[in-house]
Each structure stands twice: as C-alpha cells, then as structure tokens.
C-alpha positions in Angstrom: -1.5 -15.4 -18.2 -0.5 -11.9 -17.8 3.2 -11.3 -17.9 5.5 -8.1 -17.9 8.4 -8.2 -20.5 11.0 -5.3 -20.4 14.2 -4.6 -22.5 16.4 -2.9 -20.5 18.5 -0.1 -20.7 16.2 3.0 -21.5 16.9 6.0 -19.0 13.6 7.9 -18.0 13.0 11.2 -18.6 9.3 13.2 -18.6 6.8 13.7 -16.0 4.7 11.1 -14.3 1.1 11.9 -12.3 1.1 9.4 -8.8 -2.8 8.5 -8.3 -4.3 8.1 -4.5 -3.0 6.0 -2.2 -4.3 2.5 -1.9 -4.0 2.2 1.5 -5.7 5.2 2.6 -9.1 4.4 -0.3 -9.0 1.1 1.2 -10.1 1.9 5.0 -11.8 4.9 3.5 -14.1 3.3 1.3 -14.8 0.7 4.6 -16.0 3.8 6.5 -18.0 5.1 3.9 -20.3 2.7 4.5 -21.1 4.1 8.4 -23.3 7.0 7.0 -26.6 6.4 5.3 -26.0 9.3 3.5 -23.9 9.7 0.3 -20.3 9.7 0.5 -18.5 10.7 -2.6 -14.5 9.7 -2.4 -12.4 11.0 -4.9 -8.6 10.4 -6.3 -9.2 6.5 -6.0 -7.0 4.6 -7.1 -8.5 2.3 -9.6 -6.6 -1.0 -8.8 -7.8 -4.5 -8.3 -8.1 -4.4 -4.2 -10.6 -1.6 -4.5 -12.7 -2.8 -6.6 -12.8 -6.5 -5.0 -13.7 -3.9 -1.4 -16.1 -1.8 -3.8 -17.8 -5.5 -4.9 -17.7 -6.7 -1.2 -19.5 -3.3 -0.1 -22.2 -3.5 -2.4 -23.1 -7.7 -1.9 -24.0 -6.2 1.7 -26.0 -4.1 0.3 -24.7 -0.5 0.5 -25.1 1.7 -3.1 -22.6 1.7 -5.2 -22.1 4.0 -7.8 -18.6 4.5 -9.8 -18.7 8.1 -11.1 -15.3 7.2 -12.9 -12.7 5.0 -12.5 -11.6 7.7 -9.8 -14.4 8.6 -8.3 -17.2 6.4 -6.5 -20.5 7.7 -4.3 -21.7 5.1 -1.4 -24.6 4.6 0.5 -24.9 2.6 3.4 -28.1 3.2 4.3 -29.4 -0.1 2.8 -26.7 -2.4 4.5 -28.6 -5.5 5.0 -26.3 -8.3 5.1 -23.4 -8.2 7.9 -21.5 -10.9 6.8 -19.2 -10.3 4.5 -17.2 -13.6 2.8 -16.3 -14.4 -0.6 -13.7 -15.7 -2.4 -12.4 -12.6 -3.9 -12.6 -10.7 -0.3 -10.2 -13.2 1.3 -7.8 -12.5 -0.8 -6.9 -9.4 -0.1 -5.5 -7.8 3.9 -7.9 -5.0 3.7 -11.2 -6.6 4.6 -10.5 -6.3 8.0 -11.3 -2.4 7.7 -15.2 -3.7 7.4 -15.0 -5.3 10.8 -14.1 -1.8 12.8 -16.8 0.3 10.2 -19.8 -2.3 10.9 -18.8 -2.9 14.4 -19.1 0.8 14.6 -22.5 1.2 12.9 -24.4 -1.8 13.7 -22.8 -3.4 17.0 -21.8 -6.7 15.0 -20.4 -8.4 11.9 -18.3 -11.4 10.4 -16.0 -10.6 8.4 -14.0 -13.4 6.3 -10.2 -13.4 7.8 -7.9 -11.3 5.6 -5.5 -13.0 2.7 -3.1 -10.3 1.0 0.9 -10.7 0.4 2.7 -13.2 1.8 4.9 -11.1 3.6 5.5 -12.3 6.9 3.1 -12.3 10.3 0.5 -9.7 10.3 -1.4 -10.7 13.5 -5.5 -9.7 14.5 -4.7 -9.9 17.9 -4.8 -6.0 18.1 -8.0 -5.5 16.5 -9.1 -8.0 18.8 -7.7 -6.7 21.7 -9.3 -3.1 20.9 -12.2 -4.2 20.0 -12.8 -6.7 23.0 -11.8 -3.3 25.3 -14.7 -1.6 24.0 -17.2 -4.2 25.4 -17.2 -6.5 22.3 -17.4 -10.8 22.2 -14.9 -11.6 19.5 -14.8 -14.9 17.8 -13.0 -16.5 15.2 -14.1 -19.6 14.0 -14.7 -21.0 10.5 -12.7 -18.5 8.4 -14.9 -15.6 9.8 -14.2 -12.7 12.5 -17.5 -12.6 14.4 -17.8 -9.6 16.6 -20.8 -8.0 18.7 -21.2 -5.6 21.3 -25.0 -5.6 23.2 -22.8 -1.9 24.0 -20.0 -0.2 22.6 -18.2 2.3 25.0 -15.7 4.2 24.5 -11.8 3.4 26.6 -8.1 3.6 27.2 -6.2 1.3 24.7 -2.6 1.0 24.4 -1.3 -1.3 21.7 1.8 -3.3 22.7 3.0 -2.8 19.2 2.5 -0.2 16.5 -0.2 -1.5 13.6 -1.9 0.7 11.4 -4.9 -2.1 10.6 -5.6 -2.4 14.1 -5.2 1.8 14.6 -7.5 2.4 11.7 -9.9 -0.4 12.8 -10.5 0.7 16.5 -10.6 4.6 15.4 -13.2 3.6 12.9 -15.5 1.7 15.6 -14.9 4.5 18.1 -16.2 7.1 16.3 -19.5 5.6 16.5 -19.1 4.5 20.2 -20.5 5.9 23.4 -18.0 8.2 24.9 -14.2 8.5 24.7 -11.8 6.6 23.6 -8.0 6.7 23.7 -5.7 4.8 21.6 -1.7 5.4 23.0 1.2 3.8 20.5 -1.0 4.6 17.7 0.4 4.5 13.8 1.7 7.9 12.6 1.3 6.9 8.9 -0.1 9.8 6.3 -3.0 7.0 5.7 -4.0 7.0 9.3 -4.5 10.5 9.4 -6.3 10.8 5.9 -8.7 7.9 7.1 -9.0 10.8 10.5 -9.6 13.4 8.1 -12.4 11.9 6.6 -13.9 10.2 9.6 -14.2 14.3 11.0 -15.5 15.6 7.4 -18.8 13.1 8.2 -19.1 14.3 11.5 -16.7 12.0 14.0 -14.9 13.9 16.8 -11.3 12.5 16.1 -8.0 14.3 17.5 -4.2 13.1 17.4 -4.1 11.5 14.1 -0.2 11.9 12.8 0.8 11.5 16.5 1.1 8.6 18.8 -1.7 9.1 20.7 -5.4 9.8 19.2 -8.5 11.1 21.2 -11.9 9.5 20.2 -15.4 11.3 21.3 -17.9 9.0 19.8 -20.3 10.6 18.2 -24.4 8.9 17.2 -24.2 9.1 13.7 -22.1 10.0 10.6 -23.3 12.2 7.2 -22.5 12.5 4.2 -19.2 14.4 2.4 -17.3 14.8 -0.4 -13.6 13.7 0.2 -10.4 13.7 -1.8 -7.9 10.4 -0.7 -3.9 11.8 -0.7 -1.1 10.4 -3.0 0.3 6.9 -2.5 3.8 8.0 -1.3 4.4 4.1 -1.8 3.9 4.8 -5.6 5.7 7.7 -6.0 8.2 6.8 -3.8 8.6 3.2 -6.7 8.4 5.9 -10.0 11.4 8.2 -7.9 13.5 4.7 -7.7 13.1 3.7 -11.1 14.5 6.7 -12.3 17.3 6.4 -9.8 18.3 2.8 -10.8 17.3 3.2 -14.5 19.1 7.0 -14.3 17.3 9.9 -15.8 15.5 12.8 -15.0 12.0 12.4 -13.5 9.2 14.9 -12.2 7.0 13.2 -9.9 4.0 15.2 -9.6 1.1 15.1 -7.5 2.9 14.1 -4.5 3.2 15.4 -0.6 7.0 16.3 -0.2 6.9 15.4 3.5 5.3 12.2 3.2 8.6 11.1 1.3 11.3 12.5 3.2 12.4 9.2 4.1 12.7 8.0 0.9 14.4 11.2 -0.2 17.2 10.9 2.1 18.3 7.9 0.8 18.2 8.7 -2.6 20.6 11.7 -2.1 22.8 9.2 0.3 22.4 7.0 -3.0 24.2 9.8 -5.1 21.0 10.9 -6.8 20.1 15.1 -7.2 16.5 15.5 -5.9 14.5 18.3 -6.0 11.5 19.1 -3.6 8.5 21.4 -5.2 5.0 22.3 -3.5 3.8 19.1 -4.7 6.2 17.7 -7.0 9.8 15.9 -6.6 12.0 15.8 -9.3 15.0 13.0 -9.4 18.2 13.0 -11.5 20.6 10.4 -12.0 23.5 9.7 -13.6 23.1 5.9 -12.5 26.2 5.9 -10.8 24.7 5.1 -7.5 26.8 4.6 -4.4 26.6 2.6 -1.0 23.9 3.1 2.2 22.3 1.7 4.8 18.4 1.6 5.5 16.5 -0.4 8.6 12.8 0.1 7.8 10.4 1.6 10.4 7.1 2.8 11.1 6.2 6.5 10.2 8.5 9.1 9.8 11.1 6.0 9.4 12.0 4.5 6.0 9.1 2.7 4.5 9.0 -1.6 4.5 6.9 -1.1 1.8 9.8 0.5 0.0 12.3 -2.1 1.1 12.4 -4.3 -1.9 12.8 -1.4 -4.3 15.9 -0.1 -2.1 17.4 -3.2 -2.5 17.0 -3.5 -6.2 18.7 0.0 -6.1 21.3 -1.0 -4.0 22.2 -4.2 -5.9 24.0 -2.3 -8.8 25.3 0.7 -6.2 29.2 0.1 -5.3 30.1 -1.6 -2.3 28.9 -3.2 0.2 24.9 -2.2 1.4 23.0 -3.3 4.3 18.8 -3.6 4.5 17.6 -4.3 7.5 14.0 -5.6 7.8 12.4 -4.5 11.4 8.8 -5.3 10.8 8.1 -8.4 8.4 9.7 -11.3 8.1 9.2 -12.7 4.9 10.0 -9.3 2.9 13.3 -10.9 1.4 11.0 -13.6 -0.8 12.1 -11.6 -4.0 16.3 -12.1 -3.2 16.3 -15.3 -5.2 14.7 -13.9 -8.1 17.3 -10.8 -8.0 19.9 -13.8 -7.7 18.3 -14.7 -11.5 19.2 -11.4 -12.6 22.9 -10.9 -11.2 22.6 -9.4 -7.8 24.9 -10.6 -5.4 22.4 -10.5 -2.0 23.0 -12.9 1.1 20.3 -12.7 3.9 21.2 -13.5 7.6 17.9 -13.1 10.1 16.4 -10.3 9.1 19.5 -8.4 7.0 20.7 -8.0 3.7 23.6 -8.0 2.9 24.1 -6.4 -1.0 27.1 -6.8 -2.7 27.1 -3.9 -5.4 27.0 -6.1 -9.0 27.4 -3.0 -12.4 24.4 -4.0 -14.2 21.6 -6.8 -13.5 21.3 -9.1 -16.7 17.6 -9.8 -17.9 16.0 -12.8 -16.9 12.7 -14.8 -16.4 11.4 -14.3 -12.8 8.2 -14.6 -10.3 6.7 -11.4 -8.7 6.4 -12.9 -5.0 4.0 -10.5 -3.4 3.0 -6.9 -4.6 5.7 -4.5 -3.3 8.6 -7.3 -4.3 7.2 -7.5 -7.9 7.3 -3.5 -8.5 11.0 -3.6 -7.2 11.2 -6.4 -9.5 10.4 -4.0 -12.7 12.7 -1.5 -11.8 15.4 -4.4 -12.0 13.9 -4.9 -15.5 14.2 -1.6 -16.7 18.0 -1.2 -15.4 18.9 -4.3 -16.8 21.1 -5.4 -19.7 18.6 -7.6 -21.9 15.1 -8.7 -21.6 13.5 -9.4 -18.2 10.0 -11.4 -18.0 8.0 -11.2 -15.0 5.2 -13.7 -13.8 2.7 -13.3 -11.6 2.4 -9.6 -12.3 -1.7 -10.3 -10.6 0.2 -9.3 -7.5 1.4 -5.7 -9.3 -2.1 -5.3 -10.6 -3.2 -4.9 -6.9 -1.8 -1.8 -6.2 -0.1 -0.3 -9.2 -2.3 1.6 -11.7 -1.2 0.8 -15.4 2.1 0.7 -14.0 3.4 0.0 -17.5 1.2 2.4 -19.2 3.4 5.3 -17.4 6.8 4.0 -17.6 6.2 3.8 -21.1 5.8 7.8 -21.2 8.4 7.7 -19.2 10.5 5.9 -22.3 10.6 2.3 -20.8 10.6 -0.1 -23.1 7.7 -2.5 -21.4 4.8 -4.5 -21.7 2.1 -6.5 -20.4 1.5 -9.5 -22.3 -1.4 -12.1 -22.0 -0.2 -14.7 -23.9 3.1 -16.7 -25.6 2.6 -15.0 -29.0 2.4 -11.7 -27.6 5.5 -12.3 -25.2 7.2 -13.6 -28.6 6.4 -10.4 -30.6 7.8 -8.0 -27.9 11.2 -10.1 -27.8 11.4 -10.3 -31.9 10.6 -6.2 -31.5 13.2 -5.3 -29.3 16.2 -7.9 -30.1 
C-alpha cells in the first residue's frame, strides 16, 4: 500500500529543480539500443517507466550500466533476443518505441502490445501503417507486435492524424533504412525533436523535427554519444499549477520557457503573475484565481497532459470554466473524485463544464491514471483538511519524489505505506 496524505492549506514558496522529461528518456533510451557503441544519456528521469524500459533493454541483451540514478551508458552491441514481453513491459505505453529502434537495427522484432493510462483510445494503426510503407509484414497476434522487413526502404508517409508514438517510431526505423523517407502531419512536440536531436548526435541524417514535416536519409549504422534529455515541461508545467491553486510564490528552474508558453498563458488568464527567465519561470499567486477557457491540442496548443491539473485549478476559480478534451476520451476519469472533494464539474461529450466552488474540502480519493492523480495532489494541497490519495503507483510513473519537493516547497505531504503511518500523519497534523 502506498498512499499520499496531505493537509491542506500551506501556500508554496522556494525554488524547485524540474528533472528530464519522461517522455523524451523513454524513446531515447529505445534508440540507444541501435548503436553497438556506448551511449551515455543523461538528465533521466529516474521514475518507475524507465527503469521497467531500462530492465526490458537489458533481458535482450544490450549492457546496461546506471552511472546514477540520472545517468545510464547502453550497449547494444550484444542484443540477442528480439522479443521483448514481460509482465512489467506491458504495463507501460512506451514499449512500442522498441518496435521502430529494432525494426531499424535488425529488420524484425515482437514487441509485447503497450499497457499505460487508461486514458482513452491510443491506436497502433499508425505505427503499422508506417512501418508496413517501408516494406515491413506486420502482425499482431498473441499479445505481441511482430514485424519484419527482408528490406527496409525508405518513403513518403503522411499520417491521417497527428501521433507522437507513431512519429517517433517511424523516424526511429528510418534512420536506419535505405534511402529517404518523408513523414508529412508529423508531431511538433519538444520530445519529438529531442528524440531528432539525438538520433543526429549518433550519426542519423534527420531534418524537420519541431515542424510538420520531417526528412529521413537513412543512414547504415549509428555510434556512440553522450546526450543530455530536456526538462519535462509536463512536470514543470504540474509544480507552476500547484503554486497557482495552492498560491504562493514559486521559481521553477531548469525549464525551457518556450516549451511552456501554453501553459503560461493560461496561468496569466487565470489571474496568476508569471515571470519568464533564460531557464526559469517564476509564479505568484494570491489564490484568487478567475475564469478561462482551454481545448487541449497537439504542439504549440495547450497540453492534454495538463488538462486534469487545469481543471483542478479551475474548480476553485470564479465562474463558470469550460475544458475541452480534443484528443482522449477518457481524460475526465478523475471528475468523480474532484466531486469527493467539492468541485462542482459536469461533463457533456468531451467538455467540462466547472462551476467555480472557494475551496475543495479534503477527502479520501483514487488516482485514476498518472496525469489525473498529480492534478489530484494539487487538489490536496489547496484543500481545507486532509486529503488521501490511493493508487499513487500511477504518480510514481512519471513524477520523481513528487512529495519530496513539495515538501521544500512547504507542503505539508506524505507518502505513506501502511495504516499506522497514514494514522501518525493525521494525529500530526490535526
């Protein structure tokens, strides 16, 4: 049992270091594995999804060596298993970045199909498609994504929707393929580009990353480099809300600006000061927070991976806010447990209709998926009373000791692992 109990009511003030972003480490750890050279990666993140990817990489084979808890050297010179499936691996969406590396490298793989949040659809047919473009049989049968290509050859690909799995994927198995390849409608996100960035450092031939079409030269092998992953704007972006909901005055530090200028504007439309340094944003607030609209989009447009913790923000903001969710369907799992805490949230489709509420009151609720159950803290810390929070396993995933920071921050929170502990914390604080 691990739990997060919070009492409620502490404004944050101090400074807060944001660690690299998950979802860049994830598909670059994945392409480490194309050189049989050492890569060394640093500025990883050291949450529970890379290190179930770090455990899948080595049972194939590839050298593993953690340097630190932020820093890892790979080898994939002694790959010699292509299948990759265990139970750990199908629990998390990034696996799928092992399919596009080893398709890449050795012309086939299996690759168990991806688990992760239940957050709505998050089709393969993409990968699929790409892939199959590129001269490779794809089939999926028995849990597994079996792909191999006699030839891989580089070609035009449009995709009829944007993804950044499938983007990343195909770049990944292009770099390696003969010729060129051109991906049109690709993902803009900062991780797409960062996963470009360190394709080119071993050696690939990619152009276009950050813009909606990317130009592939295949290239016969990849070597080794030392590479730094960027911030998780998605973590920054969580710490600049909880000050905003919680008020306060916070310096986020170790950020890209630019990556969060989405996030940014609705903060100031929120009522909150922000401040923009080289790599550093600071947020004030005086927790009186007023009234917005957001529809979440791909890159540059507001984040859906930030949607639950706008809505937590919204939920004690006066009047009436609208969220509107464009790309997954199920991202609205965590409104009941708000409803525990006092929001006043009706969904219709794929809206959200927030009725401003002064204060949340603390409650016990379930962290439904990993984005929901951060917004779900913040909602702890701005609320009257103590909030406990199950399920925190999803959290762990992505958040490095989450409570560990917001503690410096002057949170009063914990994680717990057992009723006695939980117990202590509430006799503590009441």
């Amino acid at each position: 049992m691990e739990q997060y109990v919070i009492k409620g009511g502490n404004p944050l003030y101090g400074e807060v270091e944001i660690g690299g972003a998950k979802n860049a480490a994830l598909p670059i750890l994945a392409a480490a594995t194309m050189a049989n050279e050492t890569v060394t990666i640093d500025n990883l993140p050291n949450v529970r999804d890379i290190n179930v990817l770090l455990q899948a990489i080595e049972q194939i084979g590839a050298k593993v060596e953690r340097v630190n808890e932020h820093k890892v050297k790979i080898n994939g010179a002694y790959i010699r298993d292509l299948t990759v499936d265990n139970e750990f691996i199908r629990k998390i969406r990034a696996s799928y970045y092992l399919i596009g590396a080893l398709l890449g490298k050795y012309r086939e793989t299996a690759v168990a199909l991806p688990g992760g949040c239940d957050i709505g659809s998050r089709p393969i047919d993409l990968h699929k498609k790409g892939f199959c473009a590129m001269g490779a049989d794809v089939d999926i049968s028995h849990g597994l994504f079996k792909v191999k290509a006699y030839r891989l050859i580089g070609t035009h690909i449009y995709l009829d929707k944007v993804s950044v799995g499938a983007t990343i994927n195909i770049m990944m198995a292009a770099a390696l393929a003969e010729g060129k390849t051109v991906i049109e409608n690709a993902a803009k996100e900062p991780h797409v580009v960062d996963v470009a960035n360190f394709l080119n450092s071993m050696g690939a031939n990619i152009r276009g990353a950050g813009t909606d079409v990317i130009r592939i030269v295949g290239v016969q092998k990849l070597h080794k480099t030392e590479y730094s992953i960027i911030p998780d704007q998605i973590e920054a972006g969580t710490f600049m809300f909880a000050a905003a909901a919680a008020g306060g005055d916070v310096l986020v530090t170790n950020v890209i600006p630019k990556h969060l200028e989405a996030t940014t504007a609705k903060l100031l439309e929120a009522g909150c000061e922000v401040e923009e340094f080289d790599d550093a944003v600071r947020v004030i607030s005086n927790g009186k927070l007023r009234r917005t609209q957001v529809t979440t989009l791909p890159y540059p447009g507001f984040p859906t991976d930030m949607q639950p913790q706008m809505a937590v923000l919204l939920g004690i903001a006066e009047g009436t806010s609208t969220v509107t969710e464009s790309i997954f369907e199920n991202r609205f799992r965590y409104v009941d447990e708000l409803t525990r805490m006092g929001a006043n949230i009706k969904v219709e489709s794929n809206i959200a209709i927030i009725n401003g509420v002064p204060r949340y009151t603390g409650a016990r609720v379930n962290a439904p998926d990993l984005r929901a159950g951060a917004a779900l803290v913040i909602a702890g810390l701005a609320a009257e009373g103590v909030t406990v929070i199950d399920d925190i396993h999803y959290i762990l995933r992505g958040y490095e000791n989450l409570d560990g920071k917001l503690r410096e921050l002057g949170a009063n929170i914990e994680l717990v692992t057992s009723e006695k502990e939980l117990q202590k914390f509430i006799l503590k604080v009441s």
